[in-house]
N, C-alpha and C positions, 0 to 999 in steps of 0.2 A: 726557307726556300731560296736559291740559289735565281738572280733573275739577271737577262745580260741588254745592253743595250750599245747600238752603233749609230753616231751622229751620221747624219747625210751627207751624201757629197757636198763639198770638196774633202771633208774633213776627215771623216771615215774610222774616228777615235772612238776606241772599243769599252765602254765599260761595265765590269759586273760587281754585283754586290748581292749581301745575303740580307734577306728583309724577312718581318712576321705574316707580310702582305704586300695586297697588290699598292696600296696608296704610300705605303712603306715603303715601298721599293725606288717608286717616282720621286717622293723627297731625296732618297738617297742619291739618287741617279743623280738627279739636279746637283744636289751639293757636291757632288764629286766631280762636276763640272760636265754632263753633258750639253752641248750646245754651247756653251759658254760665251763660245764668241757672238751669237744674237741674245743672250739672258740680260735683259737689263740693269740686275743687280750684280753681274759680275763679269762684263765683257774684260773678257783676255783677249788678249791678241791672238789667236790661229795663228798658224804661217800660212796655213791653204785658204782662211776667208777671202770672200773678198769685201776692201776696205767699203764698200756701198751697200753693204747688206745692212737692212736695218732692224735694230733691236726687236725683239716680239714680247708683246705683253707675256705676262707670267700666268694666268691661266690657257692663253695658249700656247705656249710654250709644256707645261706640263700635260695637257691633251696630245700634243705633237710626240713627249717622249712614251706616254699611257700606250698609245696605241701603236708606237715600233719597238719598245720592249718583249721581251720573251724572255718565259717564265723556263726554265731547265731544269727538266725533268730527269730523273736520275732513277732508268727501272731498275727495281729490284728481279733478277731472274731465279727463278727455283730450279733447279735440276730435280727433273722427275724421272725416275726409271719407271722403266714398264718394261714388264717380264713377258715375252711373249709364248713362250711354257711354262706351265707349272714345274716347281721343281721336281726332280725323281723321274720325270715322265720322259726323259729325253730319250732314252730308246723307241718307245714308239713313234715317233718321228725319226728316225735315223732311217737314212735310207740305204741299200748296198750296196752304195759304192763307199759310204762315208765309214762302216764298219771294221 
């Protein structure tokens, strides 16, 4: 499954990944650097942080990316015909102007 996630402002960096699951997804998130600039174990520098924001433990931080993730769904659509005459019968519905 295909899941996306967007750090919050200031930041606004978009990332997605393809995981087995929902907890699957979150590690990945993280590792790919969501947040980064509050993650304790891998503050990068943003350019849009601001320098006083301070770190957020790591289970909330992974709460924080759980619940603004979304999961992208990808419908499959069927094309169904529906015959609204049977075949053969089209003349009894023909009306006289159409003949």
């Amino acid at each position: 499954m295909n899941y996306s996630f967007a750090c919050p402002a200031p930041c606004n960096r978009e990332i997605k990944v393809n995981a087995n699951d929902h907890f699957d997804a979150v590690e990945k998130i993280i590792m790919t650097g969501a947040m980064s600039c509050r993650n304790i174990h891998n503050q990068c520098s943003c350019k849009h942080a601001r320098l006083d924001m301070p770190p957020i433990p790591e289970a909330k931080l992974r709460h924080i990316v759980s619940l603004c993730m979304r999961e992208e769904l990808r419908h499959l659509y069927q094309e169904i015909v529906i015959n609204a005459r049977p075949k053969g019968e089209d003349e009894r519905y023909a009306t006289p102007h159409s003949a």
